[in-house]
Residue frames as a rotation matrix with the C-alpha (Angstrom) as fourth column:
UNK 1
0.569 0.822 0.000 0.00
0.822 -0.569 0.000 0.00
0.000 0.000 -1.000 0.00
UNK 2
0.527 -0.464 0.712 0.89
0.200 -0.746 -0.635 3.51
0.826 0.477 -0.300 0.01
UNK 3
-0.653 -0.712 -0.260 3.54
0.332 0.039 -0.942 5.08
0.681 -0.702 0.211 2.31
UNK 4
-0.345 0.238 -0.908 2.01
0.905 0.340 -0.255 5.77
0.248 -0.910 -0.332 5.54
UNK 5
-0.136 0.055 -0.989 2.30
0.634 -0.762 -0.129 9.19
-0.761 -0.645 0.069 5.76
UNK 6
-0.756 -0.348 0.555 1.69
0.655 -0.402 0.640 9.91
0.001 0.847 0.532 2.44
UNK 7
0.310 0.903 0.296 -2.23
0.578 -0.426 0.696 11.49
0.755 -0.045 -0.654 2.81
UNK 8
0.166 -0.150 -0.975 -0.03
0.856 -0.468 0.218 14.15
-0.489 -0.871 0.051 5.91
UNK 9
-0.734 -0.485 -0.474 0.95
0.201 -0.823 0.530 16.24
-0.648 0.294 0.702 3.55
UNK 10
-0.238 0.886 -0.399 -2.09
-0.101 -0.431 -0.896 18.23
-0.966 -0.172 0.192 1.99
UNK 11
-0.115 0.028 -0.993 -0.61
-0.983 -0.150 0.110 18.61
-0.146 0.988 0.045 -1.50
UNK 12
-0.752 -0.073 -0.655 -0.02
-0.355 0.882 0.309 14.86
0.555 0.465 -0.690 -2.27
UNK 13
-0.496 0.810 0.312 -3.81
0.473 0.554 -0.685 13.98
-0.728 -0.192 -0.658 -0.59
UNK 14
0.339 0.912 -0.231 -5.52
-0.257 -0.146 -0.955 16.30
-0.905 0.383 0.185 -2.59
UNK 15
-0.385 -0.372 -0.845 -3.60
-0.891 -0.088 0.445 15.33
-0.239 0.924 -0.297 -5.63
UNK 16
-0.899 0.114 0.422 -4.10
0.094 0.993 -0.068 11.20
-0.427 -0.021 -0.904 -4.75
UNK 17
-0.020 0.986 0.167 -8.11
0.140 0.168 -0.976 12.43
-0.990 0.004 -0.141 -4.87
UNK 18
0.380 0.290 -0.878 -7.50
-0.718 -0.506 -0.478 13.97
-0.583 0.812 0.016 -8.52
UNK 19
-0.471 -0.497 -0.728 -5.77
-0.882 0.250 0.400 10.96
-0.017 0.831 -0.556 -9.83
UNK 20
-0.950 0.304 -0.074 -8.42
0.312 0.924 -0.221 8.89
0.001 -0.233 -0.973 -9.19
UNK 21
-0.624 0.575 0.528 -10.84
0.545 -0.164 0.822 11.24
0.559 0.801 -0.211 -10.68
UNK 22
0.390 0.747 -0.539 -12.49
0.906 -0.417 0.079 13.83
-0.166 -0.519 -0.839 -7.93
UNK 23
-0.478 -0.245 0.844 -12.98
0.485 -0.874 0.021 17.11
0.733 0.419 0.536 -8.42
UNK 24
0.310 0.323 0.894 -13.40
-0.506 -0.740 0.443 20.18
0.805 -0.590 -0.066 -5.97
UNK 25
0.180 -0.326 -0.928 -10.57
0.653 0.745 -0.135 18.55
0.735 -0.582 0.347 -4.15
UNK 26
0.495 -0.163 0.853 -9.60
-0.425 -0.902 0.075 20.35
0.758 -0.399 -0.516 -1.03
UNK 27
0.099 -0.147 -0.984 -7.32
0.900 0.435 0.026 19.82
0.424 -0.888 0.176 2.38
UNK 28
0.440 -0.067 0.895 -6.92
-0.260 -0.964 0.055 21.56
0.860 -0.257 -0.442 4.98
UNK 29
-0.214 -0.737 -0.641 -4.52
0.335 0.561 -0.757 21.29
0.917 -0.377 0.127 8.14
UNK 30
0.768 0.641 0.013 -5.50
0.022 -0.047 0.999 21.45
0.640 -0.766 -0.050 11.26
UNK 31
-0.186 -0.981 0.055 -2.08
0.050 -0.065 -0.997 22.63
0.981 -0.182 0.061 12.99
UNK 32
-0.471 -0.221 0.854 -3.29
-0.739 -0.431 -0.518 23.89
0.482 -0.875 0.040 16.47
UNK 33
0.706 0.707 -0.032 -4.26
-0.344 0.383 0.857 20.55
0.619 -0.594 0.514 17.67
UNK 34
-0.202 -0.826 0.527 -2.83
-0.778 -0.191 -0.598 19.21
0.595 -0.531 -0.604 20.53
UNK 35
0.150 0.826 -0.543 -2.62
0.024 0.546 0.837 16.16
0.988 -0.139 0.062 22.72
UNK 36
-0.179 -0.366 0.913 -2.37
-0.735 -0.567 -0.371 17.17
0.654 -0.738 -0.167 26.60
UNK 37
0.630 -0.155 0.761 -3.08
-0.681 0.359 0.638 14.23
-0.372 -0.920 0.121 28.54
UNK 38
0.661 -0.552 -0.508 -0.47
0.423 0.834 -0.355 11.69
0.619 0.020 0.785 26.77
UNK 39
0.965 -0.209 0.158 2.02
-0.226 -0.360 0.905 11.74
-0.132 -0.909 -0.395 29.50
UNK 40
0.002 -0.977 0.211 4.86
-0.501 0.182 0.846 10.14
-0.865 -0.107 -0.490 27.92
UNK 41
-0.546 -0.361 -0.756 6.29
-0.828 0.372 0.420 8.02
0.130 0.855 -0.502 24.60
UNK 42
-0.943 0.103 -0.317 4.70
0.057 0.987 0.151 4.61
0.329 0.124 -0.936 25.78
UNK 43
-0.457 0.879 -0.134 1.52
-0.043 -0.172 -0.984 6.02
-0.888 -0.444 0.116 26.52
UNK 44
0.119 0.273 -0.954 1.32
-0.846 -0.475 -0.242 7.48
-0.519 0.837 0.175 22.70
UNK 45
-0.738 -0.638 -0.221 2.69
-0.670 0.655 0.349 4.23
-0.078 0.406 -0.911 21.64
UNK 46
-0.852 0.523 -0.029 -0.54
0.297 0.436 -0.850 2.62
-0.432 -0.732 -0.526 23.47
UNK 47
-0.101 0.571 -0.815 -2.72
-0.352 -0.786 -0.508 5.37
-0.930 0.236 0.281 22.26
UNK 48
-0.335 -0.329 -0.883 -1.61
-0.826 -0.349 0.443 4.72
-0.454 0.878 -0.154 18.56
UNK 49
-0.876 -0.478 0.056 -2.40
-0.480 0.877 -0.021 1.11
-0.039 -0.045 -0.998 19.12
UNK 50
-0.797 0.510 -0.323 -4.83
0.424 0.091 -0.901 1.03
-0.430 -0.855 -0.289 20.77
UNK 51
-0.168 0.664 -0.729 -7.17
-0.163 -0.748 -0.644 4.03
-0.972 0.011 0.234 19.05
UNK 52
0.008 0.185 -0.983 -7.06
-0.849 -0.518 -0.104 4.03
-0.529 0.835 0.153 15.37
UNK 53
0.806 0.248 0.538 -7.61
-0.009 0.913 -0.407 1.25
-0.592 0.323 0.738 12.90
UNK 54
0.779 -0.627 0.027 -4.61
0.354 0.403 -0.844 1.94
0.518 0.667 0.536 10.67
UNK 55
0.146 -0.916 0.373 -1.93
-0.929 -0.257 -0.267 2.92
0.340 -0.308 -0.888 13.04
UNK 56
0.567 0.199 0.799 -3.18
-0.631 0.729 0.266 -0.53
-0.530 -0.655 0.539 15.08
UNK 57
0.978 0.065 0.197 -2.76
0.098 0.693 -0.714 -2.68
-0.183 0.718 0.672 11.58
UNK 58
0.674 -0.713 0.192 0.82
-0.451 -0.603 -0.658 -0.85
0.585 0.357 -0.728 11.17
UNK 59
-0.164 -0.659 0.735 2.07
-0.956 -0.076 -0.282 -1.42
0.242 -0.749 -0.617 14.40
UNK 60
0.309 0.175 0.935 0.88
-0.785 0.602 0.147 -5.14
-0.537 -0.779 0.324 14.41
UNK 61
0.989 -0.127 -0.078 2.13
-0.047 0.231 -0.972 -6.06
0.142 0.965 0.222 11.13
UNK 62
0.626 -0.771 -0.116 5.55
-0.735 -0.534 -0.419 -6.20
0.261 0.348 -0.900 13.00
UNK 63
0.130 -0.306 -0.943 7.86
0.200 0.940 -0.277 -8.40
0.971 -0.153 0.184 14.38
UNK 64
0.913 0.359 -0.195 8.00
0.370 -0.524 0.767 -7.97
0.173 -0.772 -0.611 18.11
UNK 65
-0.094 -0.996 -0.008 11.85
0.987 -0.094 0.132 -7.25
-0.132 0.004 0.991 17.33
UNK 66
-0.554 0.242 0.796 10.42
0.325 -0.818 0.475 -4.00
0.766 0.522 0.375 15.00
UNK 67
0.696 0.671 0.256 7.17
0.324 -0.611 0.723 -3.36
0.641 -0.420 -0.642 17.58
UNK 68
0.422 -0.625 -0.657 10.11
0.766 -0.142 0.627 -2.88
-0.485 -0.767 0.419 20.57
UNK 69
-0.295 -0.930 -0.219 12.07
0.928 -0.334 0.167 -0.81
-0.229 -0.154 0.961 18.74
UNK 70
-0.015 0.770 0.638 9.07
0.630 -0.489 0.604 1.10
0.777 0.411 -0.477 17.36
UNK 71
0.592 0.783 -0.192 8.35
0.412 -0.089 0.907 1.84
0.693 -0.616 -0.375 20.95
UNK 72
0.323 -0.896 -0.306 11.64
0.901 0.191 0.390 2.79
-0.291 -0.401 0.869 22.05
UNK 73
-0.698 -0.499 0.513 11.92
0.695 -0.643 0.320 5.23
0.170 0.580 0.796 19.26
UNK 74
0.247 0.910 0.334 8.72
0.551 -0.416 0.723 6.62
0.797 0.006 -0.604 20.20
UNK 75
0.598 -0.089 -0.796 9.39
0.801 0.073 0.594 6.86
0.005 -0.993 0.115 23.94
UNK 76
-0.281 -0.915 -0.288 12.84
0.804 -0.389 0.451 8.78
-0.525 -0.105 0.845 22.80
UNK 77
-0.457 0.326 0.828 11.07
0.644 -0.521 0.560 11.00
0.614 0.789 0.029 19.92
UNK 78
0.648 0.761 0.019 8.29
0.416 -0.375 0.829 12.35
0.638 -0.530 -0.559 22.58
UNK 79
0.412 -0.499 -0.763 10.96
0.838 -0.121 0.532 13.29
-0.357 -0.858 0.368 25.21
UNK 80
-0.565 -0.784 0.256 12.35
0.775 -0.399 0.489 15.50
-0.281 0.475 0.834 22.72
UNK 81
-0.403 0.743 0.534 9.39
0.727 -0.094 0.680 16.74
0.555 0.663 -0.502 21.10
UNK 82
0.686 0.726 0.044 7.68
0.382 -0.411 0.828 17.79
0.619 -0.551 -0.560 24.15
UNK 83
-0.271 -0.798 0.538 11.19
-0.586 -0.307 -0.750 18.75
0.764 -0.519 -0.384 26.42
UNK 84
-0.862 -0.194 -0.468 10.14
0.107 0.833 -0.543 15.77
0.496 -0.518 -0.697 28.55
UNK 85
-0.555 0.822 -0.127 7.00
0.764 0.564 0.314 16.42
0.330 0.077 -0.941 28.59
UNK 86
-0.273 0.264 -0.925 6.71
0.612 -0.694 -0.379 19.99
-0.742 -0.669 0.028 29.73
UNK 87
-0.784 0.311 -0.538 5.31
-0.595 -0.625 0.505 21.15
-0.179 0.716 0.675 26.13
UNK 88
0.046 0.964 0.262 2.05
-0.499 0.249 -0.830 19.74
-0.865 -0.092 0.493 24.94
UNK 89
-0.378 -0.634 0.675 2.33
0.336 0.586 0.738 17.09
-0.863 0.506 -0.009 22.22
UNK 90
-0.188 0.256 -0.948 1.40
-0.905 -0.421 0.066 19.11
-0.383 0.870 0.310 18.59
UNK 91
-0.518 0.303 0.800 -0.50
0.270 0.945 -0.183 16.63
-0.812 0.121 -0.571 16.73
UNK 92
-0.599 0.367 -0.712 -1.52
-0.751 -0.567 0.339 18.31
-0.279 0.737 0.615 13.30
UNK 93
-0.005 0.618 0.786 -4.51
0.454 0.702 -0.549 16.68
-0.891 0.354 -0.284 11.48
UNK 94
-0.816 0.270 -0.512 -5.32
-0.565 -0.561 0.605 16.99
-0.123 0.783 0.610 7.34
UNK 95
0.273 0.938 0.215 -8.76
0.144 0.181 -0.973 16.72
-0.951 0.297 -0.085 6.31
UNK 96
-0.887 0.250 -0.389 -8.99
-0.398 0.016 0.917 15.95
0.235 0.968 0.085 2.06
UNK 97
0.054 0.958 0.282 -12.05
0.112 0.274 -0.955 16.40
-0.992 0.083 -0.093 0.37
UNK 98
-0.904 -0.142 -0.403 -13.53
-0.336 -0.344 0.877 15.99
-0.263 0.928 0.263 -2.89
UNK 99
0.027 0.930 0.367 -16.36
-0.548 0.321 -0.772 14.97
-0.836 -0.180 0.519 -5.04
UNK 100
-0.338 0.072 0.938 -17.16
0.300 0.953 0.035 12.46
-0.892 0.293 -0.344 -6.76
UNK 101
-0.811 0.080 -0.580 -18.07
-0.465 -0.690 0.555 13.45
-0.355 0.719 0.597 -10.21
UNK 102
0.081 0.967 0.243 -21.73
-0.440 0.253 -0.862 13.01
-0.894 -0.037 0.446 -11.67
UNK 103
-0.820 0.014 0.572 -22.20
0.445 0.644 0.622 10.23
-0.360 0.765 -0.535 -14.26
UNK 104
-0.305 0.640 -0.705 -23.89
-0.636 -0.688 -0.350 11.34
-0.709 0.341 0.617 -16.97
């Protein structure tokens, strides 16, 4: 399938929708969200798991060699991110839209 993170970046979702034939594509980013009660890297790890249907499928699709180290890198990423947790974790979102075009 496609890369993971390809549909984060606004331009290359709304393009995906036009090459597959919608019009009145649109995204929009959604920068000032935030998540304030993850408390740490293995929480978000948990969170990621745990909440969404295609991080879940991602993160179980590994080996438990890969999920460990997954979680490791997480743990270490988030410490940084947040200055050990004394910043709130930024968590942008894009929304793509489009429509379907009318058969005629």
């Amino acid at each position: 399938g496609p890369n993971f993170f390809d549909f984060g970046d606004p331009n290359q979702a709304t393009n995906a929708l036009k090459e597959i034939g919608f019009v009145d594509t649109n995204s929009v980013e959604l920068s000032e969200m935030k998540w304030t009660s993850i408390q740490n890297g293995s929480e978000l790890y948990d969170v990621l798991l745990q909440g969404t249907s295609r991080t879940r499928e991602v993160l179980l699709g590994q080996t438990q060699e890969e999920a460990a180290a997954i979680a490791s890198l997480m743990r270490q990423k988030y410490d940084v991110i947040t200055d050990s947790g004394k910043r709130c974790l930024a968590m942008p979102a894009v929304i793509t839209s489009g429509c379907k075009p009318i058969s005629t």
